[in-house]
N, CA, C and O atoms as a GROMACS GRO file, in nm:
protein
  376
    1UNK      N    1   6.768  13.670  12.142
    1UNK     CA    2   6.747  13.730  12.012
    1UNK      C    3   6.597  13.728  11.982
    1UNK      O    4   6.528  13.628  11.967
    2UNK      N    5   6.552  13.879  11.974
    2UNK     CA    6   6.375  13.867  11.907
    2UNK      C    7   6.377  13.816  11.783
    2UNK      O    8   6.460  13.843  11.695
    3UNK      N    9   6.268  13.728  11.776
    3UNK     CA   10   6.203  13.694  11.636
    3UNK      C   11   6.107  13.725  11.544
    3UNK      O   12   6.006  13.659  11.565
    4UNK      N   13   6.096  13.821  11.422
    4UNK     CA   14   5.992  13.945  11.411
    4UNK      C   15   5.937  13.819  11.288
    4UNK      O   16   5.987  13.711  11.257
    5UNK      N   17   5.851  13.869  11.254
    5UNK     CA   18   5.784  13.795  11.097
    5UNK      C   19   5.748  13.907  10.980
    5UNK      O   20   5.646  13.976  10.978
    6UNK      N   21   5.848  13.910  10.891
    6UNK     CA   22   5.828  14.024  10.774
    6UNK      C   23   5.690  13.971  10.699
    6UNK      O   24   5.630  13.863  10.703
    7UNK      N   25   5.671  14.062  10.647
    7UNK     CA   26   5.521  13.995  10.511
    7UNK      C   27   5.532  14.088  10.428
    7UNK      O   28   5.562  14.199  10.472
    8UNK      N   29   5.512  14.074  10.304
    8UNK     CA   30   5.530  14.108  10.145
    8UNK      C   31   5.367  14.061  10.098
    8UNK      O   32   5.296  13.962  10.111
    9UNK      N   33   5.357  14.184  10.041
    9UNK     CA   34   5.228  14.176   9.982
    9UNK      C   35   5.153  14.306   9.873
    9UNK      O   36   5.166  14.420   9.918
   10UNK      N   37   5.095  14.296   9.768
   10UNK     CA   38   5.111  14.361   9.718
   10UNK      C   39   4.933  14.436   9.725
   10UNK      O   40   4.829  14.371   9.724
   11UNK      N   41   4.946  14.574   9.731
   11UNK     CA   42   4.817  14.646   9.710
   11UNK      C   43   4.826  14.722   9.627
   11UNK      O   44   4.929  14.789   9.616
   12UNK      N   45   4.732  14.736   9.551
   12UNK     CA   46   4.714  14.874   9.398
   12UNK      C   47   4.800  14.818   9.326
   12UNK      O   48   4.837  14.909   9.252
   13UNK      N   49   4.873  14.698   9.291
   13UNK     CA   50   5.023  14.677   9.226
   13UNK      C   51   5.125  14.706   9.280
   13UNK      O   52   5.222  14.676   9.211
   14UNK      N   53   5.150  14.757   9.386
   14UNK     CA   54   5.264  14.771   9.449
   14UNK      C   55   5.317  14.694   9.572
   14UNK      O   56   5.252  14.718   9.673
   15UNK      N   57   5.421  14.607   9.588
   15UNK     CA   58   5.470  14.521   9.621
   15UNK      C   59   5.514  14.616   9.760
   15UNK      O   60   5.569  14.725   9.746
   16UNK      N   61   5.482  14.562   9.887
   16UNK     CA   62   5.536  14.636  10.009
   16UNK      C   63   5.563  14.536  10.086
   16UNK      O   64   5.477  14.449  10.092
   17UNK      N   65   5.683  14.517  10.165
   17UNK     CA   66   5.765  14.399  10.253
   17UNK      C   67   5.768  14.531  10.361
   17UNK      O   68   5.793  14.650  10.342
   18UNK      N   69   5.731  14.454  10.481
   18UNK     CA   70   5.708  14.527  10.648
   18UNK      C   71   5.741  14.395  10.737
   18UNK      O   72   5.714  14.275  10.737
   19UNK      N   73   5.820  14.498  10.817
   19UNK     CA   74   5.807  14.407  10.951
   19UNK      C   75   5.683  14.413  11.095
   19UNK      O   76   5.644  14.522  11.138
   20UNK      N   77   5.647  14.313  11.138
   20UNK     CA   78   5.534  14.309  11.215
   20UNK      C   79   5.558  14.336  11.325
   20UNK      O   80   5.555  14.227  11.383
   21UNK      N   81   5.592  14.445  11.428
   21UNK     CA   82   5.675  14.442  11.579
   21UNK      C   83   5.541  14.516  11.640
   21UNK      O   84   5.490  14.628  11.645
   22UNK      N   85   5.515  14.365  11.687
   22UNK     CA   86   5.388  14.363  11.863
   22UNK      C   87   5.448  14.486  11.891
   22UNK      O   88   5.556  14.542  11.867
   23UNK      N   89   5.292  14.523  11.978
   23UNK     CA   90   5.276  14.659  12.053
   23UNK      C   91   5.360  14.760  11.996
   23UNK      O   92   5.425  14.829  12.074
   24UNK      N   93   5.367  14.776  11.888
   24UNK     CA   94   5.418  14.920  11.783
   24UNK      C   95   5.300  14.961  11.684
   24UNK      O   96   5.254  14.878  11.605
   25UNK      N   97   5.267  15.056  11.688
   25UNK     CA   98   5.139  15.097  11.604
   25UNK      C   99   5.191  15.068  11.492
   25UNK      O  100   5.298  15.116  11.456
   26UNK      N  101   5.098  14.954  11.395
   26UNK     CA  102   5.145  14.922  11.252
   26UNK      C  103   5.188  15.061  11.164
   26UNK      O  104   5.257  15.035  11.066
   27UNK      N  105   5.154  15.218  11.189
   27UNK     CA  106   5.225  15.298  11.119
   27UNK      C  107   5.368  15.373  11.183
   27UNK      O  108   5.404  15.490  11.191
   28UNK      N  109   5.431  15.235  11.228
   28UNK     CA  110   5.537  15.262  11.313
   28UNK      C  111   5.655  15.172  11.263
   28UNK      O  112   5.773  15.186  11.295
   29UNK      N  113   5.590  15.053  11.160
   29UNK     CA  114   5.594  14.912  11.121
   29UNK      C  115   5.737  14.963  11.045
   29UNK      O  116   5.733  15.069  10.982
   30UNK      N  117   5.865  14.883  11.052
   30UNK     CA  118   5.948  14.904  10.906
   30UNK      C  119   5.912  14.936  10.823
   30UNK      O  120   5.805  14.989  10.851
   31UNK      N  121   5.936  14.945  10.687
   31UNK     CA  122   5.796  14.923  10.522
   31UNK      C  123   5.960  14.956  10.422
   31UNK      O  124   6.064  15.017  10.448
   32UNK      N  125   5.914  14.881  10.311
   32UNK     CA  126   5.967  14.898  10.197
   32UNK      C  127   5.899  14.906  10.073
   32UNK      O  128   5.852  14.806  10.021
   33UNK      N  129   5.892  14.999  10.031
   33UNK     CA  130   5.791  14.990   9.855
   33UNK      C  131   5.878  14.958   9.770
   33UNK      O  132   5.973  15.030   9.738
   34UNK      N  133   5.847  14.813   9.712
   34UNK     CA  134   5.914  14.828   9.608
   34UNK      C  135   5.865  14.914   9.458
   34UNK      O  136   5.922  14.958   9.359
   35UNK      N  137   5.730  14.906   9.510
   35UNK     CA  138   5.663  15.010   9.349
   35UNK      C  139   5.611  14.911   9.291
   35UNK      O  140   5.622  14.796   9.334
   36UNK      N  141   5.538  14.950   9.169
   36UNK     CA  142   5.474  14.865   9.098
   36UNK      C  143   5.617  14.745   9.011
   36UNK      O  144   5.738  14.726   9.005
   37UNK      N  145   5.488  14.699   8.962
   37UNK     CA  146   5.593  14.550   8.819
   37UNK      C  147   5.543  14.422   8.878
   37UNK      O  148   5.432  14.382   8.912
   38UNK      N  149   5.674  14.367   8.879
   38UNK     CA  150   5.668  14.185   8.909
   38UNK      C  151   5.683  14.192   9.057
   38UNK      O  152   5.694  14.298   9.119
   39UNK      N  153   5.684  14.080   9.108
   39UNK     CA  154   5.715  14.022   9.206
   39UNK      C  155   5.866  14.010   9.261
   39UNK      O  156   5.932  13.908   9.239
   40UNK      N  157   5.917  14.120   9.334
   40UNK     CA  158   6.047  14.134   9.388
   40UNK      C  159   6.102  13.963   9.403
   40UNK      O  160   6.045  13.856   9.428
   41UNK      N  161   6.274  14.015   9.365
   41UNK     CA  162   6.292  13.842   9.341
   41UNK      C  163   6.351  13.799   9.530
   41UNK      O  164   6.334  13.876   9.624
   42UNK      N  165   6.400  13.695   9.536
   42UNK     CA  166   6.441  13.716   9.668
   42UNK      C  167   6.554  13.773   9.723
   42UNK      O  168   6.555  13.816   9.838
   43UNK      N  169   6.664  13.778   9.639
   43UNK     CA  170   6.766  13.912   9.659
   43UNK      C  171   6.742  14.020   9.686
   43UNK      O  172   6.812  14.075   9.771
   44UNK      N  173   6.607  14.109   9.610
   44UNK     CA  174   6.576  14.206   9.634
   44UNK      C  175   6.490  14.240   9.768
   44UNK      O  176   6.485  14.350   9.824
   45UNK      N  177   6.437  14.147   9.799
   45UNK     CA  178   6.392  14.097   9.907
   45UNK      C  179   6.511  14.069  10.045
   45UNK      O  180   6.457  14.070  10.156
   46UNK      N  181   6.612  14.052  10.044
   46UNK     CA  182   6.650  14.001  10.112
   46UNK      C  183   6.763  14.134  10.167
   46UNK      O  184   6.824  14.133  10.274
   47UNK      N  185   6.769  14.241  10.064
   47UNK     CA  186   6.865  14.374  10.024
   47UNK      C  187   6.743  14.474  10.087
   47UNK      O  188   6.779  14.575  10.147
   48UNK      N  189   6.627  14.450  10.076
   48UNK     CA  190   6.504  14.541  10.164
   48UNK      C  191   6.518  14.534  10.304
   48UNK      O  192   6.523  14.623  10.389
   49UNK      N  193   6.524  14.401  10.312
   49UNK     CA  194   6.544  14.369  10.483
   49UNK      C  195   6.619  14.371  10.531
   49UNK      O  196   6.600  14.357  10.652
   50UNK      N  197   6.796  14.393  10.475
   50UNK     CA  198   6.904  14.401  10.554
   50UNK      C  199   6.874  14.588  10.550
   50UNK      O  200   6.910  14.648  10.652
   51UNK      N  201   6.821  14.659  10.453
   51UNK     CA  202   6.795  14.815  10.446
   51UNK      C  203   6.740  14.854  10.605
   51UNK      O  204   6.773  14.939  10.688
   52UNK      N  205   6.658  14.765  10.599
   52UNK     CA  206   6.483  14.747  10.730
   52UNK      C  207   6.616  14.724  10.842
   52UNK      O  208   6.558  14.708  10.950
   53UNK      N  209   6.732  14.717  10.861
   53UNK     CA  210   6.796  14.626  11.017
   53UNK      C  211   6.764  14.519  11.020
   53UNK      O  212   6.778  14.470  11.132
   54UNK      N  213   6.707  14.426  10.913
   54UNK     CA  214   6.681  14.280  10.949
   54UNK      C  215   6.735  14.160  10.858
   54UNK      O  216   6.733  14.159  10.735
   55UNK      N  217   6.783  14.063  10.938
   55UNK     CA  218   6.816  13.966  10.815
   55UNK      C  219   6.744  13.801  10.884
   55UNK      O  220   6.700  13.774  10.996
   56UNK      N  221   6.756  13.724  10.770
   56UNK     CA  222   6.639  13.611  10.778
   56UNK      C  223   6.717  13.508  10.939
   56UNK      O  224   6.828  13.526  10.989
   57UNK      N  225   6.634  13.428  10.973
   57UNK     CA  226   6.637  13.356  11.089
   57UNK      C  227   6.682  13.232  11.014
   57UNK      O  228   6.640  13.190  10.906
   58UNK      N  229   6.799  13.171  11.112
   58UNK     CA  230   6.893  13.046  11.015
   58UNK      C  231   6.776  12.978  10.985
   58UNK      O  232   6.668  12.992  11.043
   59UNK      N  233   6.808  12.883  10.865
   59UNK     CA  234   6.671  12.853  10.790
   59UNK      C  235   6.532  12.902  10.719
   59UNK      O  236   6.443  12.831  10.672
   60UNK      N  237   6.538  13.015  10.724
   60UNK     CA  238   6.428  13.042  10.755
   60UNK      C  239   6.371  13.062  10.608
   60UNK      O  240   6.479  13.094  10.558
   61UNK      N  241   6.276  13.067  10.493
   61UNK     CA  242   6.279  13.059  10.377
   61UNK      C  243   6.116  13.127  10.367
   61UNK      O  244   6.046  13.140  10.468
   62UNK      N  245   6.082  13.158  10.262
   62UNK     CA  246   5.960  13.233  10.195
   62UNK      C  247   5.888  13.160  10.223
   62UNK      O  248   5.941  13.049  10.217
   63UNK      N  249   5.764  13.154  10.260
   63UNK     CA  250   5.627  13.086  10.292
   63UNK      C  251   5.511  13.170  10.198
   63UNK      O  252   5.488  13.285  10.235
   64UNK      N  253   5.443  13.124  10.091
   64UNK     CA  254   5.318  13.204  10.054
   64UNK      C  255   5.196  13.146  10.057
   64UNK      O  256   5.176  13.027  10.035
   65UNK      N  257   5.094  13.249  10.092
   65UNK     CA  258   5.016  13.170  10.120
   65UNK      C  259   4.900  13.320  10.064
   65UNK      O  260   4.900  13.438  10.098
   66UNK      N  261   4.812  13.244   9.968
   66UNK     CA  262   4.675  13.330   9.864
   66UNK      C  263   4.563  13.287   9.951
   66UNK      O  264   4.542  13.174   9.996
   67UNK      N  265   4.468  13.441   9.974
   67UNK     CA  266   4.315  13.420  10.039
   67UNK      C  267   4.247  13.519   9.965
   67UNK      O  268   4.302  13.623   9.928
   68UNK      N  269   4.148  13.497   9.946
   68UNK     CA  270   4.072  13.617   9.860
   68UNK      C  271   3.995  13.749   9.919
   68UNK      O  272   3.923  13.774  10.016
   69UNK      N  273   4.045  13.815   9.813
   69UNK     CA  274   3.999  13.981   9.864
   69UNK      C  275   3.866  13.963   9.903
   69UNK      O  276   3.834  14.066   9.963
   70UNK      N  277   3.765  13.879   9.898
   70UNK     CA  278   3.648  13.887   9.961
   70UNK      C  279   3.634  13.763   9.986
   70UNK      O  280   3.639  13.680   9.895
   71UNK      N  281   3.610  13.721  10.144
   71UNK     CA  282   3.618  13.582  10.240
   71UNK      C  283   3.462  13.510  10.197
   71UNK      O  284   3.350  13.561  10.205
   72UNK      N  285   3.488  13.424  10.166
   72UNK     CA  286   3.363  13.299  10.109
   72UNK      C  287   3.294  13.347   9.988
   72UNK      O  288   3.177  13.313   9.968
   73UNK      N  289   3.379  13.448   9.877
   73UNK     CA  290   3.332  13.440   9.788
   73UNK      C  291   3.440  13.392   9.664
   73UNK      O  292   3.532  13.460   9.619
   74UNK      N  293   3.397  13.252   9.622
   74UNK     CA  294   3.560  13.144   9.544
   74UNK      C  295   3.521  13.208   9.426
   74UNK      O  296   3.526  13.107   9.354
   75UNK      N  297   3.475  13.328   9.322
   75UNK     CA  298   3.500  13.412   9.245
   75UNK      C  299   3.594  13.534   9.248
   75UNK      O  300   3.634  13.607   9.157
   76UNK      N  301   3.624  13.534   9.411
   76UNK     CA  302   3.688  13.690   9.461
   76UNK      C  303   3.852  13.640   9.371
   76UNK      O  304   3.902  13.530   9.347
   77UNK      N  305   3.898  13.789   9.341
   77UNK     CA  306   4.042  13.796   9.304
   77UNK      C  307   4.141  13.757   9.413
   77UNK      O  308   4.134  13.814   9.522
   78UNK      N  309   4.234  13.659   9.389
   78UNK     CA  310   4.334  13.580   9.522
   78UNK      C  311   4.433  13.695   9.566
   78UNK      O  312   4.499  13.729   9.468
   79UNK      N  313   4.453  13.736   9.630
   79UNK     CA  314   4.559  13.819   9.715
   79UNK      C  315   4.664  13.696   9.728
   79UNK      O  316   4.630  13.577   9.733
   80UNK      N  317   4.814  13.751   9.735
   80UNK     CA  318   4.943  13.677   9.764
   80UNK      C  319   5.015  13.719   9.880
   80UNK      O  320   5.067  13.830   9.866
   81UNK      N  321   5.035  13.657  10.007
   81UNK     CA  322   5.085  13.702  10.109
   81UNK      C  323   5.253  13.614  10.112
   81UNK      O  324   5.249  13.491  10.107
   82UNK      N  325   5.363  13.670  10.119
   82UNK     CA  326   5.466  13.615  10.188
   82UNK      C  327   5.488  13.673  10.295
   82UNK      O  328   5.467  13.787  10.338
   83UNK      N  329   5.553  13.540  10.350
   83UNK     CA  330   5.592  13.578  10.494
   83UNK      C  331   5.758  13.520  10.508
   83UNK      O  332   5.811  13.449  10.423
   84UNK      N  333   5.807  13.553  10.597
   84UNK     CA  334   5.975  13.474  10.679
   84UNK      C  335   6.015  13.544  10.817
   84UNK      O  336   6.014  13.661  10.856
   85UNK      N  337   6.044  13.443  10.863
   85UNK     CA  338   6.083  13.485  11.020
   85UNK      C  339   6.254  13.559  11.015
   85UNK      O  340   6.364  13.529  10.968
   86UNK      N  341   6.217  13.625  11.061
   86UNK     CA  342   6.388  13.753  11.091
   86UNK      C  343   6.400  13.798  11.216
   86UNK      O  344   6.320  13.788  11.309
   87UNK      N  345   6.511  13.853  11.212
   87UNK     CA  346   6.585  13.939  11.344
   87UNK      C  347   6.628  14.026  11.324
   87UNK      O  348   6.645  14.055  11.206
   88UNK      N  349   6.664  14.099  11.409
   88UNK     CA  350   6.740  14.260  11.358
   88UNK      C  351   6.865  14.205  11.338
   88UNK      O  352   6.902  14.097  11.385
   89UNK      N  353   6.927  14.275  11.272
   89UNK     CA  354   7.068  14.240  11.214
   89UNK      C  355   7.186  14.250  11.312
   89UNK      O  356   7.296  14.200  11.290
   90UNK      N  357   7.148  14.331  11.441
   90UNK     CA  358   7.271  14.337  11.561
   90UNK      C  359   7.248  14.242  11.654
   90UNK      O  360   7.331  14.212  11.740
   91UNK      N  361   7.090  14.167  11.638
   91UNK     CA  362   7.058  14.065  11.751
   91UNK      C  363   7.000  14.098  11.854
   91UNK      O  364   6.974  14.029  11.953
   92UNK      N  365   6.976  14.225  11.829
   92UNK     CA  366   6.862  14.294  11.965
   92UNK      C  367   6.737  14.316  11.906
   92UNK      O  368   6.703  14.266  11.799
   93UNK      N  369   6.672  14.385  11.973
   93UNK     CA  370   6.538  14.436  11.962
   93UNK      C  371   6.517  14.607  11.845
   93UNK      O  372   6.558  14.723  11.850
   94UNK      N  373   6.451  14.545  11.773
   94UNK     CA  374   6.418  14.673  11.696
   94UNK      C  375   6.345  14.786  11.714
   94UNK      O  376   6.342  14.872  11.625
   0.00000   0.00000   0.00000
């Protein structure tokens, strides 16, 4: 069973969850927009990725992790990255 790593992250206000699949040109990548607002909850999150062919890896839970839109400057605005490890939902390769 492959193990892909989704990431959720939001640009312009809009919240986009993708899957990361090596040697596929990232505009080849899954993608889900959720659109602007809040922060998709994890149901909705979790209803994107079974959409995407993917569902989470046993255990596997939200990881976030903030770096700033501009590297070594601790005034820059924090960017929010999630991440979780998944599989395609039939257990093969996507």
């Amino acid at each position: 069973m492959s193990e892909y790593t989704a990431q959720m992250s939001s640009s312009g206000g809009r919240w986009i969850l993708y899957v990361a699949l090596m040697g596929v040109p990232v505009s080849q990548w899954p993608e889900h927009d959720f659109g602007p607002g809040t922060v998709p909850t994890p149901g909705e999150r979790s209803q994107a990725l079974t959409g995407l062919g993917f569902v989470f890896m046993s255990g596997a839970e939200w990881e976030w992790t903030e770096y700033p839109e501009r590297p070594d400057d601790d005034t820059s605005p924090v960017r929010l990255l999630a991440t979780v490890r998944v599989c395609s939902r039939d257990g093969g390769a996507s």
